[in-house]
Every structure is written in C-alpha cells, then in structure tokens.
C-alpha positions in Angstrom: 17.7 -20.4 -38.9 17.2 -16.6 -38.9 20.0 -14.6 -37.2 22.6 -17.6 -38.0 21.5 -19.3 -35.0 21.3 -23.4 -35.5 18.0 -25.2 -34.8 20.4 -26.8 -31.6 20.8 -22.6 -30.2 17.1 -22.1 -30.9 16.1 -25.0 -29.3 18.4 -24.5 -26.6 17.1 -21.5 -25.5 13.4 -22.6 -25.6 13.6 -25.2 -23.1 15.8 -22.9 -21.2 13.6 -21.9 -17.9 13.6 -18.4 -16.9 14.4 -17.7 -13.2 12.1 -15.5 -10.8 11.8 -11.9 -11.4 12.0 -11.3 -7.9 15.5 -12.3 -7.3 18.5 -10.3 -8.1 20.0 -12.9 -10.7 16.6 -13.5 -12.0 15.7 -9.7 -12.8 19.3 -9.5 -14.4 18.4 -12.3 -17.1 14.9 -10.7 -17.8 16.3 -7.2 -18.2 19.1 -8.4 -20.7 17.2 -10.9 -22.2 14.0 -9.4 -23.0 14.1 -8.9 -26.1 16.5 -11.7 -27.5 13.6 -14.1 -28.6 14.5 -15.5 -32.0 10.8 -16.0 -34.0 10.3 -18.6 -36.4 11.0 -17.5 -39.8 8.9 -17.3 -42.6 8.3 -20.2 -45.0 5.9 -21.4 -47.3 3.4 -24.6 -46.6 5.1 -26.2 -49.8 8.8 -25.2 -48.0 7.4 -26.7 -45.0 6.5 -29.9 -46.8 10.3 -30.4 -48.1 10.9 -30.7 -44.1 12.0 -34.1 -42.7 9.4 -35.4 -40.3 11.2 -34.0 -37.4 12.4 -30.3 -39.0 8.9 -30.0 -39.3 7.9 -31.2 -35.7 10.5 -28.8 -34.6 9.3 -25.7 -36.5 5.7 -25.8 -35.3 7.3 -25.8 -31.8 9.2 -22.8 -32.6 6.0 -21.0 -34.1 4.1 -22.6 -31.0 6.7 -20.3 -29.2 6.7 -17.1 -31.2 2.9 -17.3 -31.0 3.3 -16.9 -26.8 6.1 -14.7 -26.9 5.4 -11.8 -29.3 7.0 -8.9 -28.6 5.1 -6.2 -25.9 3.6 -3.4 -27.6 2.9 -0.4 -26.7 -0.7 0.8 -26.3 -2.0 4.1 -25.4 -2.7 2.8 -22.4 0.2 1.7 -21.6 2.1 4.3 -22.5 0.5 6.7 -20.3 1.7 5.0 -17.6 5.1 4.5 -19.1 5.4 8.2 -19.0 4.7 8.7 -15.7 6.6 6.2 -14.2 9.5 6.8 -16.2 9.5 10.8 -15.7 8.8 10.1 -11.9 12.1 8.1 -11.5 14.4 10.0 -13.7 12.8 13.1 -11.5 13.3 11.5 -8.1 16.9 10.4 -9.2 18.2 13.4 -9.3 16.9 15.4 -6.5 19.6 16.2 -3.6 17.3 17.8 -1.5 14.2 16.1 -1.0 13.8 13.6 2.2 11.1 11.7 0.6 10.5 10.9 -2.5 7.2 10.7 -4.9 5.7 7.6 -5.9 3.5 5.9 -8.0 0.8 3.6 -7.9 -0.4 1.6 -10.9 -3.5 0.6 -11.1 -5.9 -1.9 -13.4 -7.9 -4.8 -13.0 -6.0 -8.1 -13.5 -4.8 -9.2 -17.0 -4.2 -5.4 -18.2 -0.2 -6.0 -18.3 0.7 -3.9 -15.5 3.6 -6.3 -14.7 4.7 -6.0 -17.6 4.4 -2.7 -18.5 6.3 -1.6 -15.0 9.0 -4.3 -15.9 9.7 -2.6 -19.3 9.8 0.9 -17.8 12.3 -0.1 -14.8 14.4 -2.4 -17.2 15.0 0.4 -19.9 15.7 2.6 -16.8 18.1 0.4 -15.3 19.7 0.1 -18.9 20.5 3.6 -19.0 21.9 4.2 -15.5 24.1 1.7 -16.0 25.6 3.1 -19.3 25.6 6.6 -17.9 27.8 4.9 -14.8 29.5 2.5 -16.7 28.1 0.0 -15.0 29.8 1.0 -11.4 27.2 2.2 -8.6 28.1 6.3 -7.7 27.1 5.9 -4.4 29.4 2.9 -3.9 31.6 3.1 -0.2 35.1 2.5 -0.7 36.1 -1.2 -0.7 33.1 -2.7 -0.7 32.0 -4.9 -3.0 28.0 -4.7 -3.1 25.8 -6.2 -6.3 24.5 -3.1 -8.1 20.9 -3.0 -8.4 19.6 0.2 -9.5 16.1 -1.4 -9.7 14.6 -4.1 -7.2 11.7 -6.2 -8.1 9.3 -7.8 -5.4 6.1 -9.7 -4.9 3.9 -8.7 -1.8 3.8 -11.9 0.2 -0.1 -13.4 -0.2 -0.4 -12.5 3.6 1.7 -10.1 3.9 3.1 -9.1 6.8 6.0 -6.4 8.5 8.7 -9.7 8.2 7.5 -11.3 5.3 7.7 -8.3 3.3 11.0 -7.0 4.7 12.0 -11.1 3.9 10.4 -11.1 0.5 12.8 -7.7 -0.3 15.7 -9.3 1.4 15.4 -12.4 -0.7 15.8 -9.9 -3.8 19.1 -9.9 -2.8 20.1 -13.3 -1.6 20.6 -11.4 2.1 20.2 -13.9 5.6 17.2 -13.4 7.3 17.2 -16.2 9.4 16.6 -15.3 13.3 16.7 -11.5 12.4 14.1 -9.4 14.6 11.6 -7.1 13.3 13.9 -4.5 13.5 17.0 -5.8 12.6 15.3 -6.8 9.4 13.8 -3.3 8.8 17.5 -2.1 9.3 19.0 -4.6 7.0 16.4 -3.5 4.7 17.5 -0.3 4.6 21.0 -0.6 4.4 20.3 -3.1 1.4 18.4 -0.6 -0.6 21.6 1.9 0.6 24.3 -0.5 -0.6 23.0 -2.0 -3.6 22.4 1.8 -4.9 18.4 1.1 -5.7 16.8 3.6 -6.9 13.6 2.0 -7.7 12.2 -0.2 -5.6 8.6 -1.9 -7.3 6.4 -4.1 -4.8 4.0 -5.7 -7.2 0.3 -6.7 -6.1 0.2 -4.8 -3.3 -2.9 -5.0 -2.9 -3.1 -8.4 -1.7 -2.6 -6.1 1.9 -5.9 -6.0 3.6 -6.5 -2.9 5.4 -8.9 -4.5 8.5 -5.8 -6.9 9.2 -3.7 -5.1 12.0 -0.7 -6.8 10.4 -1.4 -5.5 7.0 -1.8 -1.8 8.8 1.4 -2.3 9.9 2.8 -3.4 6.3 1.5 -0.2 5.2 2.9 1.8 7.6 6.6 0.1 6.5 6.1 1.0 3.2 6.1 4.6 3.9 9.3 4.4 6.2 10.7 3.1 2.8 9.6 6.3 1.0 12.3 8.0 2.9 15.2 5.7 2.0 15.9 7.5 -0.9 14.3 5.1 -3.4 11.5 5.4 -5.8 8.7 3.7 -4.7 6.3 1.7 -7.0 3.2 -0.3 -5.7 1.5 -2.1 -8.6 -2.5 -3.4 -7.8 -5.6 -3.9 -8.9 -8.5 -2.2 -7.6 -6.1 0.4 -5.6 -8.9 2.9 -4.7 -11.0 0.0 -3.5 -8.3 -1.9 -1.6 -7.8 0.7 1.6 -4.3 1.5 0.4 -5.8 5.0 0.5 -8.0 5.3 2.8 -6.1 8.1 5.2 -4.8 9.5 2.2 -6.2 13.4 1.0 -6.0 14.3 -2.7 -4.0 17.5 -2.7 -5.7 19.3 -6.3 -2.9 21.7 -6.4 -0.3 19.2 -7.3 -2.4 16.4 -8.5 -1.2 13.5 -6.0 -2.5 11.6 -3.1 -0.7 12.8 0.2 -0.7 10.3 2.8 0.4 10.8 6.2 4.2 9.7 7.7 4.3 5.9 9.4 2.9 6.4 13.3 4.6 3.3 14.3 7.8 3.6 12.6 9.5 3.3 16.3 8.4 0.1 16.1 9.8 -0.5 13.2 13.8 0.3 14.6 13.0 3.6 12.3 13.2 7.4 13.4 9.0 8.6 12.4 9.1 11.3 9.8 6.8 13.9 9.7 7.2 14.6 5.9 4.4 13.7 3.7 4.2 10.7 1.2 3.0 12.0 -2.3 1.9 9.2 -4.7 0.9 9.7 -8.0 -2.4 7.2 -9.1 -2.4 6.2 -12.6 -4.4 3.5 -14.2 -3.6 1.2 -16.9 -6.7 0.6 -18.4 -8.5 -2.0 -21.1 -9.3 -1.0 -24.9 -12.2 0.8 -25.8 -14.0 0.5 -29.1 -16.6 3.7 -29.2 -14.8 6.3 -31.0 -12.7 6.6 -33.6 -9.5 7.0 -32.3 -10.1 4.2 -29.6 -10.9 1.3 -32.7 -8.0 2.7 -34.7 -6.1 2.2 -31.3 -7.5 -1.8 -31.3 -7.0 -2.1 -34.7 -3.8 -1.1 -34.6 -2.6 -3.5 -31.6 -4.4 -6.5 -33.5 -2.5 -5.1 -36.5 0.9 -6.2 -34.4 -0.3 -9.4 -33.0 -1.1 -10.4 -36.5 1.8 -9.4 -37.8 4.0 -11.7 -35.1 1.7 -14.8 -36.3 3.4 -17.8 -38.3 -0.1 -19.7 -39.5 0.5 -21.1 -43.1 -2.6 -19.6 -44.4 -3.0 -16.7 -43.0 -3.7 -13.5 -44.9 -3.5 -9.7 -44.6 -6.4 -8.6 -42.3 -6.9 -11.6 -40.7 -7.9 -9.7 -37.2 -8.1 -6.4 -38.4 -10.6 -7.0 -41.4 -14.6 -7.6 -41.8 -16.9 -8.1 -38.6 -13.1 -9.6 -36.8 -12.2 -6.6 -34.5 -15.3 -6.5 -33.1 -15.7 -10.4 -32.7 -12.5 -10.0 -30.4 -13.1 -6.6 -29.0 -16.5 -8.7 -27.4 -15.0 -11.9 -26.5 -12.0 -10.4 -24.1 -14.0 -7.0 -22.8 -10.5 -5.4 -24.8 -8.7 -6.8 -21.8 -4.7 -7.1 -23.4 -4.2 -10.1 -21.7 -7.3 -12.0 -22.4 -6.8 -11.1 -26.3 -3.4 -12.3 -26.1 -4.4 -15.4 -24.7 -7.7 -16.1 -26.9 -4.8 -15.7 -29.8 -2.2 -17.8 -28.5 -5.2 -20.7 -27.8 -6.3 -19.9 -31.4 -2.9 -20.1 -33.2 -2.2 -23.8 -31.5 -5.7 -24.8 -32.5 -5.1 -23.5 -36.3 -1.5 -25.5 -36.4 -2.9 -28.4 -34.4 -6.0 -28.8 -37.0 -4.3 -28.0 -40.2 -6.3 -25.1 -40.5 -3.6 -22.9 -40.7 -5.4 -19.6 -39.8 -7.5 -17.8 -37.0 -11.1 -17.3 -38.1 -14.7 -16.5 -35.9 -15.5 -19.9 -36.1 -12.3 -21.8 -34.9 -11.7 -19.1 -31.8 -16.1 -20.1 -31.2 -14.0 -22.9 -30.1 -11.6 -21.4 -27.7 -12.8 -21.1 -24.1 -11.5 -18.6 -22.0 -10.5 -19.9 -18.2 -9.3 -17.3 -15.7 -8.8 -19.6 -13.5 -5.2 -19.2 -12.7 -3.4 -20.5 -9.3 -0.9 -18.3 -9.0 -3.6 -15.2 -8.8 -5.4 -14.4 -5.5 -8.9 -13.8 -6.2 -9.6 -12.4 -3.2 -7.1 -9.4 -4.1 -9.0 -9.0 -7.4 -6.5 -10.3 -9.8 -8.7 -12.7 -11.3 -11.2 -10.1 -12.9 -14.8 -10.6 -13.2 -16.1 -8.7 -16.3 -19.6 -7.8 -16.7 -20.7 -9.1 -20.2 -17.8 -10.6 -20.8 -18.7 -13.6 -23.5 -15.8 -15.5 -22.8 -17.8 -18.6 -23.7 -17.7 -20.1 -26.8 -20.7 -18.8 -29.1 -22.6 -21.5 -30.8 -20.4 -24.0 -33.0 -20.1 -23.3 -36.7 -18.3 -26.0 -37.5 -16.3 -26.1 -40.9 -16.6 -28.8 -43.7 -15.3 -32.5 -42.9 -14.8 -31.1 -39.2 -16.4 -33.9 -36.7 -19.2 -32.5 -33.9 -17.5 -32.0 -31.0 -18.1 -33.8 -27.8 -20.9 -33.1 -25.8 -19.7 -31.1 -22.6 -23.0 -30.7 -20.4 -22.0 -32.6 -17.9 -18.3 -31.3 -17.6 -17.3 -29.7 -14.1 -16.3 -26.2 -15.1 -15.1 -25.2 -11.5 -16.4 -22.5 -8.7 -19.0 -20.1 -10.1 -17.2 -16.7 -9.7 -18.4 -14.7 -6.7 -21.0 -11.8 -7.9 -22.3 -14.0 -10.8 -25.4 -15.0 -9.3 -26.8 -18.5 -8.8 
C-alpha cells in the first residue's frame, strides 16, 4: 500500500468515524487529520486481475473512498474568501486597542463549500498560532489549566435561541450548562472564549435565525455582545442579505463594511451595552461561471483536479475536461462545487459498479441528482433551488449489451420544491 501503510492501516482508518466538528475534540481530529487521507494507488486492470477475490473487493472500496474524499481545491471563488477571512483574523489578532473587533460574513447558496472553505482557513490559522506559541495559550492565567482553542467551531441551533446558542458554544467545550440562567450562561460564555484563548469564534448557518421571531432578535442581539469579547467573529449563511441578519445594518462606503448598531438588550443578557459599532465584512462564495474565458479555463481547471484524483480503470486524459464534457457538467450542476462533486462521486461508483470503468455523458444521463438532504433546513435556504438546473437525467443512451432500465413513472420522487410551480 502507498506510504508503507498495510491494507489493515488503510482499512482501519476508513471505517474509522469522524467525531463532530463542533466539539472541541472533534475540531482537533479534523484540523490534524485533514489531510492524512491515503488514496488508492494506481494499478493496472490486468494488475487488478492478479488480485485475490478479496484484495480486489477491498481496493474498489478504497477507490470508492478516494472518489468521496479528494482533496479540497481551491477555486477563485474560494479563494477570495480565503483571503479575507484569513487577513481579517490575522488583523484582528493583533490589535491591542480595538474594543470590538471586525467580522465577517460568508455568504452563498447551499452546496457552494462554505463549510468547508471557512474550516480550511480557521484550521491552517489555528496551525500557525500554535507553532508561533509552541503550542501554550499567551493569554493563559497562572496555574490554570484551560484546553487551548484558538478557534471554536459551532452550528446555530435549528431554532435558535439566547440559551441554545450560548449551550450550543458551551458544548464546544464540554462546559455544564445544566440549570444555568440566561445570564450565568452568557457569563460562562464569555469567560470560555477568555480562558480557552479563542480567537476565532465561527457560528455556521446562521441564518437559520429568523428575524420576525422575538427570540431570534434576541440571538442577534447576543451575537454582537460577543463582538466585543475579543474574538473574531465568523457567521457563515446562505442568502445573508435576504435573511434580516442585516436589516438595521448601514453600508458605510468609506470603509467598505456593514456597520450595525451595539446590542440594546445586552442588560439582559448579564452584559454591560457597548456603544461601539460592529463592522462586518460581506463576502460571497459564489458558483462557477462558464461565459468568458477566464471563467471556463477556471472550470476546466477544477474538473482538471477532480479528474486527476479519479481511480477508474479506463479512464483517459481529458475525460471531463475534453470534447462537449465541460459543458455537459457545467449544465447539469448550474457550476454549483458541491453538486459537481457529487454528480462525480455517483458517476465513479456507477463506472466501478458496472465494469465500465470510466465517466462518460451517457452513464452520468443516469445519475439523478437529489438535494434532498435531512440534515439541511430548507426553510433557511440550504437546500438551493436553481433555476434551470437539469439535474434530471437527459434521455437514456444506453451503451451496447446494457439492459433498458426500469420504468420509473410511477416512482414517488418526494415534495415538489417550493417555487417550482404545480
């Protein structure tokens, strides 16, 4: 096996289950495992004939799993917001003077890899304040013993509220929150973010808040009581500008950044009200384009990298990036990243399932794209509804020998999305 790992190691760490992001232990094993998946190596069809019935049952597992875990690339996209988010933190971490602190808010409709994107960013930050401390928090009081968590990661509750949230960051942590008041858990909040040394604290969909809920008012209100606890702030949504997040918030033109008034019920809260401003910068992560020149070179480019992570026997140089291909893709996932990557995972099992051995128009025809995902709120926008998306299959050109596939008419394909007519 490649990197003198045994097929025992390899298989080993695939069954192993990640934990939660959005736990203290959890974030540790993503940010230091990240980018320790082992792909399958390279052989030939005739070396993977030689295989015993079960080395070869095992290596189409292993290129099952290299297919859904190819390494994140960087898109231009993406690394727009990359750039901003990483120069906003470094920024922020140094200032000695500032009472509040600038944010950011990411924006992008659902599937665009804002998770993942912000994950990176924070991970590789954390990886670097660490070295530069050798691993020991600065701000550390004498004889304690705190975790050190430069970065926190948190999901926004699905209705979120001023306790859930506070108990959603809290559970980062692995801190009691068991019969803890509103403001007891606002304070332990705080001195959390103080002890543990964060200095980045990301509250991913947040815009599952709804601004007519009182409650959800009062969330938002929290959230900019935070802004003053020294940390940066990163709220991560889809449909940000649509959501209410900014509704009392004025664009300030000189420096570029939303302004949005202190927290008027931060008494409330067991927190003094500030009067300083909360700055945010907005910044959207945004789908591939295919008009100019530079935007196909861009996709063509990104399917360059997918293909070049692919294990299919048969495959051959240009396989997505060659002929009438980049558009065939470019149309069925609306150059949504996380749609693509999906269509080719779904595409590369099919091709290894059917003996095929590569992904061509006619076997992703095949390949129906579902975004019907539980652990997404629809309501919040995270399932996205794209206009003229074809993520159905287009008319079946079926290959020699291949049998006619069952007739699906009658098949109960779920709720029609909501603004897709009757």
């Amino acid at each position: 096996m490649s990197e003198g790992l045994s097929s025992v190691d390899v298989l080993a760490r695939l069954l192993r289950k990640p934990p939660r992001r959005d736990t203290f232990a959890g974030w540790q094993h993503f940010r230091t495992t990240r980018h320790d998946f082992v792909p399958a190596p390279r052989i030939t069809i005739d070396q993977w004939r030689t295989m015993s019935p079960s080395d070869r049952a095992f290596h189409d597992m292993h290129r099952t799993a290299t297919h859904v875990n190819l390494p994140l690339q960087e898109t231009p996209m993406s690394l727009k917001v990359s750039r901003l988010v990483n120069r906003r933190i470094n920024n922020n971490t140094w200032k000695q003077t500032s009472p509040t602190l600038s944010g950011v808010m990411v924006n992008g409709l659902g599937y665009h890899g804002k998770t993942e994107t912000i994950c990176e960013v924070t991970a590789a930050f954390e990886d670097r304040w660490l070295a530069l401390n050798d691993r020991v928090n600065p701000s550390a009081r004498p004889g304690s013993r705190d975790l050190h968590a430069p970065v926190a990661y948190v999901q926004t509750p699905v209705t979120a509220k001023p306790k859930s949230t506070c108990e959603a960051i809290l559970n980062f942590f692995g801190a009691p929150t068991k019969g803890l008041t509103l403001p007891q858990l606002v304070k332990t909040v705080a001195d959390s973010l103080d002890d543990h040394g964060v200095r980045a604290l990301v509250l991913d969909d947040i815009t599952r808040l709804r601004m007519h809920r009182l409650d959800d008012q009062d969330v938002l209100d929290l959230i900019r009581a935070f802004m003053s606890m020294n940390v940066t702030l990163i709220l991560v949504g889809v449909d940000i500008p649509g959501s209410g997040l900014l509704r009392e918030a004025v664009w300030d033109a000189k420096h570029r950044q939303w302004v949005m008034p202190p927290a008027t019920r931060a008494r409330n809260f067991g927190l003094e009200p500030t009067q300083t401003e909360h700055r945010f910068d907005l910044v959207d992560l945004d789908r591939f384009h295919y008009t100019t020149p530079q935007q196909i070179q861009a996709f063509t480019n990104h399917l360059a990298g997918i293909e070049d992570g692919l294990r299919l026997f048969r495959a051959e140089p240009g396989m997505l990036t060659a002929g009438t291909m980049p558009e065939y893709l470019m149309r069925r996932t609306g150059g949504v990243v996380g749609l693509l990557a999906r269509l080719v995972e779904d595409g590369a099992q099919e091709a290894i399932d059917s003996g095929h051995e590569r992904i061509d128009e006619s076997l992703l025809d095949e390949i129906v794209l579902s975004l019907n995902d539980p652990t997404r709120d629809p309501a919040a926008g995270e399932i996205p509804v794209i206009d003229g998306l074809d993520s159905q299959p287009a008319p079946s050109r079926r290959r020699k020998g291949q049998r006619r596939p069952r007739n699906t008419v009658f098949d109960d394909t779920g709720p029609r999305a909501a603004g897709t007519g009757a």
